[in-house]
DOTI-273758 format. One line per field, with one value per residue (C-alpha): x, y, z; residue in one letter; residue number from 0. Coordinates in steps of 0.5 Angstrom, whole numbers, plus 2048, in hexadecimal, padded with zeros to 3 digits. Layout:
N
u	c(X;...)
v	c(Y;...)
w	c(Z;...)
code	c(A;...)
pos	c(NUM;...)
//
This chain:
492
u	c(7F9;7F3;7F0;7F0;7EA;7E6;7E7;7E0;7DC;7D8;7DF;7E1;7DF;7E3;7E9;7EA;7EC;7F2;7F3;7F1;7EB;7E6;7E3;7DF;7D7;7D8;7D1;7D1;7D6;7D4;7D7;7DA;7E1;7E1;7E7;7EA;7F1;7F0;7F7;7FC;7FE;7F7;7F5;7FC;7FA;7F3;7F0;7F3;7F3;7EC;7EB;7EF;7EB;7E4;7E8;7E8;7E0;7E1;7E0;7DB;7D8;7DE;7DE;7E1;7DE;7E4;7E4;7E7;7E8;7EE;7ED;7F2;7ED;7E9;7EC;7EC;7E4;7E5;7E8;7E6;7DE;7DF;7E2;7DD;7E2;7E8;7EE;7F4;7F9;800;805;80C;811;819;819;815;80F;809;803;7FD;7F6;7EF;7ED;7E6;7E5;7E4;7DC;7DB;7DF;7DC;7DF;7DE;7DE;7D8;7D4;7D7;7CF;7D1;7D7;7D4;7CF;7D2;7D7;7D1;7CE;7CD;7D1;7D7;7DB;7E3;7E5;7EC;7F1;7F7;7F7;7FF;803;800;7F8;7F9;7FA;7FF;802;80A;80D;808;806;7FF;7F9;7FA;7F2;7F5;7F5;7F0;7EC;7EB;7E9;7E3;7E1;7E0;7DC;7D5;7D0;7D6;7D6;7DC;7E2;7E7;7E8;7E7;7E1;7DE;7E0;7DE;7D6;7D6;7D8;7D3;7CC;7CF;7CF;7CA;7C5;7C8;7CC;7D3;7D9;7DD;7E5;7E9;7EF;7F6;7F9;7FE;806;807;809;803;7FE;7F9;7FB;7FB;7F5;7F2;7F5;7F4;7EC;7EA;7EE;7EA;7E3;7E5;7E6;7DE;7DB;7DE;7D9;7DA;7E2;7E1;7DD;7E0;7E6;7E3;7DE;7E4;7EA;7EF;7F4;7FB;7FD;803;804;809;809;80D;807;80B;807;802;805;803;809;805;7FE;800;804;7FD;7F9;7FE;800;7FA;7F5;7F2;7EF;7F0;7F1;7F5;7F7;7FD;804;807;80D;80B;80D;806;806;800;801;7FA;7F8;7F3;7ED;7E8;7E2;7DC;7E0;7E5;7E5;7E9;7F0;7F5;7F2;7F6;7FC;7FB;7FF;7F9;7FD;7FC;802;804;80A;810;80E;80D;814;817;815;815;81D;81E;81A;819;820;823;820;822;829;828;824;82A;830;82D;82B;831;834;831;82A;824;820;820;822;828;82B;82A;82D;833;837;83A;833;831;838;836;82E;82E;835;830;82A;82F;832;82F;827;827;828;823;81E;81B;818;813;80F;80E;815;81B;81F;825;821;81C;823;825;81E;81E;824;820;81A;81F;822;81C;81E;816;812;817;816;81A;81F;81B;815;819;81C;816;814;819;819;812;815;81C;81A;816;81A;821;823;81F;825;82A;827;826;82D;830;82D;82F;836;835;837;833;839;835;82E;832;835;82D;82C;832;830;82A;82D;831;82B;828;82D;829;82E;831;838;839;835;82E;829;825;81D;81C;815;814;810;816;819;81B;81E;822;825;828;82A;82D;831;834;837;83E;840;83B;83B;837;831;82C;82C;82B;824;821;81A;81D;823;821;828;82B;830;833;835;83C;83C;837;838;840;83D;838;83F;843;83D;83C;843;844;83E;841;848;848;83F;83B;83D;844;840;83B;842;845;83F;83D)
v	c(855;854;84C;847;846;840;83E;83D;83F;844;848;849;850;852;84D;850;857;854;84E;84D;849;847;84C;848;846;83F;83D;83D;839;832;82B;828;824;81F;81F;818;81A;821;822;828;827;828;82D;831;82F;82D;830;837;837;836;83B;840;83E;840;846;848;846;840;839;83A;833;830;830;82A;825;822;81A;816;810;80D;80E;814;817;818;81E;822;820;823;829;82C;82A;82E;834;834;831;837;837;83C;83B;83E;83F;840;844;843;84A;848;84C;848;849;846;845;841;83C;83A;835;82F;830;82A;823;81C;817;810;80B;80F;80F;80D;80D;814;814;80E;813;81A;816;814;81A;81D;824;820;820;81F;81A;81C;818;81B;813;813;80D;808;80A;806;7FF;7FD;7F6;7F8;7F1;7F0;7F7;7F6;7F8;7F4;7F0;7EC;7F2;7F1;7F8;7F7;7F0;7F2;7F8;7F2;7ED;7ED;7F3;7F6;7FD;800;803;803;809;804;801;809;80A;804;803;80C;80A;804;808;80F;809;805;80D;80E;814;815;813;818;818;815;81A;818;81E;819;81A;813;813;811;812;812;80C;808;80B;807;801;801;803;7FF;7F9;7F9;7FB;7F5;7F0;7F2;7F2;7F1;7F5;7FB;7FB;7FB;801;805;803;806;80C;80F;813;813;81A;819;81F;822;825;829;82C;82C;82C;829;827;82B;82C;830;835;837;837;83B;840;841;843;848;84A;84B;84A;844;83E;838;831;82F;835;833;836;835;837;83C;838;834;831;82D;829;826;821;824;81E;81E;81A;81F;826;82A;831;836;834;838;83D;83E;83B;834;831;82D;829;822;81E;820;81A;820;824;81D;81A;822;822;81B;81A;821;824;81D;81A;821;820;818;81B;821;81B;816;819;820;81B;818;81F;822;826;824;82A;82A;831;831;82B;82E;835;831;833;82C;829;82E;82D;826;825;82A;826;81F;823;826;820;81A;81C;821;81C;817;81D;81F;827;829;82D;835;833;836;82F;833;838;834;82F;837;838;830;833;839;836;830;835;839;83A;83C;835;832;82B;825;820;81A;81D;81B;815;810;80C;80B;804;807;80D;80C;807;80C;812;810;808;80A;810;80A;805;80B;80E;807;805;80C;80A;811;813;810;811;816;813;80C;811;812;80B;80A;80F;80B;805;808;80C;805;803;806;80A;811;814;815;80D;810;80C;80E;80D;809;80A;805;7FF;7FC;7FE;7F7;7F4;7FB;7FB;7F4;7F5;7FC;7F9;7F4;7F8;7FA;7F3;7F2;7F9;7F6;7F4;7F9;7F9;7F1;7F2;7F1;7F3;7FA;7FB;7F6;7F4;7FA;7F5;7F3;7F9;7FA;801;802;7FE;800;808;805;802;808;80D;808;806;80E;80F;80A;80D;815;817;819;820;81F;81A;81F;824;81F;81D;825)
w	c(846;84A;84B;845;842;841;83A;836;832;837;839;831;831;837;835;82E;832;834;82E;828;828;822;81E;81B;81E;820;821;81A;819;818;818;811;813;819;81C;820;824;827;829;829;822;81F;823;821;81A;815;81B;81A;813;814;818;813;80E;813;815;80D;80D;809;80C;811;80F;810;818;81B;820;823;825;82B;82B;830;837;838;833;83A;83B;836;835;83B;83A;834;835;83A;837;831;82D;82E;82F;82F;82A;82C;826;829;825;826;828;82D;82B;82C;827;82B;828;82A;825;824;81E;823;824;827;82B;82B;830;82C;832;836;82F;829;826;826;822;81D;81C;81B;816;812;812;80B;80E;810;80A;80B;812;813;818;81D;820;820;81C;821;81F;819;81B;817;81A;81B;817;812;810;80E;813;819;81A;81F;824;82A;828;821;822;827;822;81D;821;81F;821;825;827;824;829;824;81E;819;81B;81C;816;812;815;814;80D;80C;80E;809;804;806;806;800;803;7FF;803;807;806;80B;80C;80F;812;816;815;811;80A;805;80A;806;803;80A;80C;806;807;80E;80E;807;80C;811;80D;809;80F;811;80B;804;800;804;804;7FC;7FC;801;7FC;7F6;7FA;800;7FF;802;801;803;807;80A;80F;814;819;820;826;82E;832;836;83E;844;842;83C;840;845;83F;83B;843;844;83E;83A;83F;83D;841;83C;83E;838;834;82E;82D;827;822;81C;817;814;80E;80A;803;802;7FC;7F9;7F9;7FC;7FC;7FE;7FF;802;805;800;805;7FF;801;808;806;806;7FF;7FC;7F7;7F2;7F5;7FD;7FC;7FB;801;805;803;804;80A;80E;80B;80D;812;816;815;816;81D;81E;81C;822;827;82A;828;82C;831;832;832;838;834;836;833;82B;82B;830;82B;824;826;827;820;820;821;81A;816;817;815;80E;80C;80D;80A;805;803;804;804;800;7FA;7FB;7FA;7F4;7F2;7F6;7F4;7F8;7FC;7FC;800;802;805;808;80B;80E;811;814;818;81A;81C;820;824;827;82D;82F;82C;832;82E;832;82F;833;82E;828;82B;82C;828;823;821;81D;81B;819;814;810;810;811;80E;806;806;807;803;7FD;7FE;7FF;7F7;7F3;7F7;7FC;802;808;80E;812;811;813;819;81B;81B;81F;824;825;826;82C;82F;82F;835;83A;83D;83B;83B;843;844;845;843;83E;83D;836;834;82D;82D;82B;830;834;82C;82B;833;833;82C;82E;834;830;82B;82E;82E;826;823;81E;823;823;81B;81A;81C;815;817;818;814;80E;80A;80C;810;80A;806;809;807;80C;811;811;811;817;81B;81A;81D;823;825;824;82A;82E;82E;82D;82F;82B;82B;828;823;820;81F;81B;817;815)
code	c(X;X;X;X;X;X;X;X;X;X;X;X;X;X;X;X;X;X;X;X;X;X;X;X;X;X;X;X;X;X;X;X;X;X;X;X;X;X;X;X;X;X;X;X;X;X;X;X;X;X;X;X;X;X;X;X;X;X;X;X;X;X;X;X;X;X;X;X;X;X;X;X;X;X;X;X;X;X;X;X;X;X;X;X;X;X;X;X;X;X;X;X;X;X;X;X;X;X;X;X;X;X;X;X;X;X;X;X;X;X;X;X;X;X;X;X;X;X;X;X;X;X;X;X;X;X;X;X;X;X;X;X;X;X;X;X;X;X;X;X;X;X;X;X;X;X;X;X;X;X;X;X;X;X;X;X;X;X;X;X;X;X;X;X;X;X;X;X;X;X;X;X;X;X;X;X;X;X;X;X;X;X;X;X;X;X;X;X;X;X;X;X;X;X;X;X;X;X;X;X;X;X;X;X;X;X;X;X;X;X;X;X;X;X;X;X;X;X;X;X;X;X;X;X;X;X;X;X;X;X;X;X;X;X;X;X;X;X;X;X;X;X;X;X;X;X;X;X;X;X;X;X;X;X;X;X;X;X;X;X;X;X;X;X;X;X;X;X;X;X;X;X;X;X;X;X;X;X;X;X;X;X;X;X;X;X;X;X;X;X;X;X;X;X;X;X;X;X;X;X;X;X;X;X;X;X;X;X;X;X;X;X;X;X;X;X;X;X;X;X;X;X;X;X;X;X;X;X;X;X;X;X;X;X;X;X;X;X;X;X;X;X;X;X;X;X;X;X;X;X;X;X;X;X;X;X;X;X;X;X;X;X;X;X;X;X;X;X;X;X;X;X;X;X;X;X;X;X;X;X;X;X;X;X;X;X;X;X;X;X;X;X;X;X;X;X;X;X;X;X;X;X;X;X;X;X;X;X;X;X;X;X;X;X;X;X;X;X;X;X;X;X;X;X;X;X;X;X;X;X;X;X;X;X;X;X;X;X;X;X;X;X;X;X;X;X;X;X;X;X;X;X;X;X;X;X;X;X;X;X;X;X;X;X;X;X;X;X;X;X;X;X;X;X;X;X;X;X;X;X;X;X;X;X;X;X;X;X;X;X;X;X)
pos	c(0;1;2;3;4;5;6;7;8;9;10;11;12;13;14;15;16;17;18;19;20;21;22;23;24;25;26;27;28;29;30;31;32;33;34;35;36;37;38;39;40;41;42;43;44;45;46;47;48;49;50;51;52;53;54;55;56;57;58;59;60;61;62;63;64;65;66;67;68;69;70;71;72;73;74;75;76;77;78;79;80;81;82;83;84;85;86;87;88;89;90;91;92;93;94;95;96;97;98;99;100;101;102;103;104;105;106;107;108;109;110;111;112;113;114;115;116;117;118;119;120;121;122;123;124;125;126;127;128;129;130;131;132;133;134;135;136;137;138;139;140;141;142;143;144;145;146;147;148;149;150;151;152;153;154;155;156;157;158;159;160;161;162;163;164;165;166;167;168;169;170;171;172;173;174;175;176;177;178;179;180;181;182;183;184;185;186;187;188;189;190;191;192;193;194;195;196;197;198;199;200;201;202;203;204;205;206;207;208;209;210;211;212;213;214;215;216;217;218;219;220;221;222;223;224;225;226;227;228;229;230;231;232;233;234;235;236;237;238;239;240;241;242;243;244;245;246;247;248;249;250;251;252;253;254;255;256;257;258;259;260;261;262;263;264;265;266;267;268;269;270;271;272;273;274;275;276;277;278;279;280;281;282;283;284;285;286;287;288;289;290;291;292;293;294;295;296;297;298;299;300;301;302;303;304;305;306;307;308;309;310;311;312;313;314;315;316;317;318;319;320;321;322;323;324;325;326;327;328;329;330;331;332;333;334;335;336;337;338;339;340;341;342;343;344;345;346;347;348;349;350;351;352;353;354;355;356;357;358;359;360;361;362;363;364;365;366;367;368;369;370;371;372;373;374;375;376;377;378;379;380;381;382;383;384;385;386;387;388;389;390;391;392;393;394;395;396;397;398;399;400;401;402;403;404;405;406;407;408;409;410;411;412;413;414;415;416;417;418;419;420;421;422;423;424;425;426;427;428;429;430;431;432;433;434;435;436;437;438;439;440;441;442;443;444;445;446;447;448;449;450;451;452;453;454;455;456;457;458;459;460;461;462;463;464;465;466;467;468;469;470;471;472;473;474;475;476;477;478;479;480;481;482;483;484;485;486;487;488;489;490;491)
//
């Protein structure tokens, strides 16, 4: 291979002798989706679909302005300004096949703090018909006690001062929806693409919160006039690093700053309401559905708890790569005996899906030893993710009198990871914004079994339902005396 080339629009032509790059003209492609939150997860997602969908002809109207409006945006203004918005997307195959292609659906980038004039005015613009969100669970400003929008934080009480100029997504959002009502321009559709259960649904109540809190009249009518679809959404995208860089240079002979590797597996189940329009998304696979809450609970309870079920026991095993742990026959045995018999029965038909297939496709995809996924990964933040994934399969399987002893195991298993120490006395590094409460709860429980769980912030009353705490006690007496290998074997 001789030296990479630059990626940008100028070089298509010579790159697309080596990758597959967009046929398709992208100076015809114009701007419909204004996207906040352009990071590896969109890129691997909405943003190829829609580059499918350009690919086959269609869509060319709805090309995607991406919007940054935290400091670490910086670089990706940076990086894609520079490459005219391309970027190369590497799908890699457990065989080790690696299935590259340069993605073109992002024609443009505005970093919010240098001029959100721009941004406020390119969501106004009559042609931007759908805002869509990767701002991850922290993005929607929900205070971590009540539950309700958080007006106290700092950000947002700026964004409400009089006359401020707005730094935050709400106040962006808001005053762009407050000129196209004032111009008499139709509201564009705010579309979560996040991983949190009725996204949709939170983006309405967080956005019509802030909106009401600045101007009463305007909450109401963004409450009637935008649409907020519920989304689901999956696919496994590790975070970018020098390894992957260096793979597409010598590899593909490619120069990209910021290319994305993700997993083959990709699936989207969209709601179908739209305030001003949508790009014919069916037609690259996208499962456009009236109700997403089947494929959200399939996936949370299964996918998402499978891989806290994977986390702290693989951890604390010794795995730091997911692929690594969920090869162990031990450590599969013991994830399909939790989705088999303890999520499974929580769930409902969903329509298109065949659960036990999909169950057999969760192993595969954990397994893929290319996507080089880190348990760390999946072991941060747990107070936000345990709660939603892991604790309503214990609560519903605990009201029909179901099984929860794995599901109680996972908890367990979380409650020892939280000690800060692993096996062999090293310290781990505990990434949670609860992560002071959680420690000294963790260390106190060898003494108090029942420590960590007696935080009814996190665990409600969990604590007093004896067939889940006795479960609970059995697993972590179990991890402080025989380990978390010969803890996950009992329990598969």
């Amino acid at each position: 291979m001789t030296d990479p080339i630059e990626l940008r629009t100028q070089t298509v032509p010579e790159i697309g002798a080596r990758v597959p790059v967009p046929g398709y003209d992208r100076s015809a492609v114009t701007s419909g989706i204004v996207h906040i939150g352009v990071g590896g997860f969109h890129r691997a997602h909405q943003a190829m679909y829609l580059d499918r969908l350009m690919s086959d002809g269609k869509a060319l109207d709805w090309g995607i302005t991406g919007v940054g409006v935290m400091p670490f945006d910086r670089r990706i203004a940076d990086v894609l300004t520079a490459q005219d918005g391309l970027y190369t997307l590497v799908v890699k195959h457990p065989d080790g096949t690696y299935e590259p292609r340069v993605i073109g659906s992002i024609v443009d980038f505005l970093y919010a703090p240098e001029d959100p004039e721009a941004v406020i005015e390119k969501m106004a613009d009559p042609a931007t018909r759908i805002v869509s969100l990767t701002v991850t669970e922290g993005g929607y400003n929900i205070h971590a006690v009540t539950g309700e929008f958080d007006a106290t934080n700092p950000a947002v009480v700026a964004d409400l001062a009089p006359g401020a100029v707005p730094g935050t997504s709400f106040g962006l959002v808001t005053e762009a929806l407050r000129r196209r009502r004032d111009r008499g321009i139709p509201a564009f559709t705010v579309m979560s693409c996040d991983n949190l259960q009725g996204n949709g649904h939170l983006s309405q109540r967080v956005f019509t919160a802030f909106a009401r809190l600045r101007d009463p009249a305007l909450g109401e009518w963004i409450a009637e006039n935008v649409r907020f679809p519920n989304s689901m959404v999956d696919r496994i995208t590790p975070v970018t690093t020098d390894a992957d860089r260096a793979l597409v240079a010598e590899r593909f002979g490619i120069a990209d700053a910021w290319p994305v590797v993700c997993e083959p597996f990709t699936q989207w189940a969209l709601e179908d309401s739209f305030s001003d329009g949508r790009p014919p998304f069916e037609d690259v696979g996208v499962q456009v559905v009236p109700d997403v809450v089947p494929y959200e609970l399939m996936k949370l309870r299964l996918l998402n708890a499978g891989h806290q079920g994977l986390a702290y026991f693989g951890y604390l095993a010794g795995y730091r790569l997911v692929h690594d742990g969920a090869s162990d026959p031990a450590f599969q045995r013991f994830l399909l005996a939790y989705m088999d018999n303890e999520a499974t029965p929580t769930l409902a038909p969903v329509p298109g899906v065949d659960l036990d297939a999909y169950k057999h496709t969760l192993i595969e995809r954990f397994s893929n030893p290319e996507v080089r996924d880190t348990i760390a990964r999946l072991c941060a933040e747990s107070s936000d993710r345990i709660p939603k994934w892991v604790l309503p399969v214990i609560r519903e399987q605990l009201a029909k009198d179901g099984e929860v002893t794995r599901a109680a195991a996972i908890v367990a298993s979380w409650a020892r990871y939280a000690e800060g120490t692993d096996e062999d006395g090293n310290p781990i590094e505990i990434v949670d914004r609860l992560r002071d409460v959680l420690t000294e709860a963790a260390k106190r429980q060898r003494e108090d079994p029942d420590a960590f769980i007696s935080n009814r912030e996190i665990f409600g009353d969990l604590i007093d339902d004896k067939r889940f705490v006795d479960a609970y006690r059995s697993a972590l007496a179990s991890l402080h005396t025989r380990g978390a290998q010969a803890t996950v074997e009992s329990l598969a």
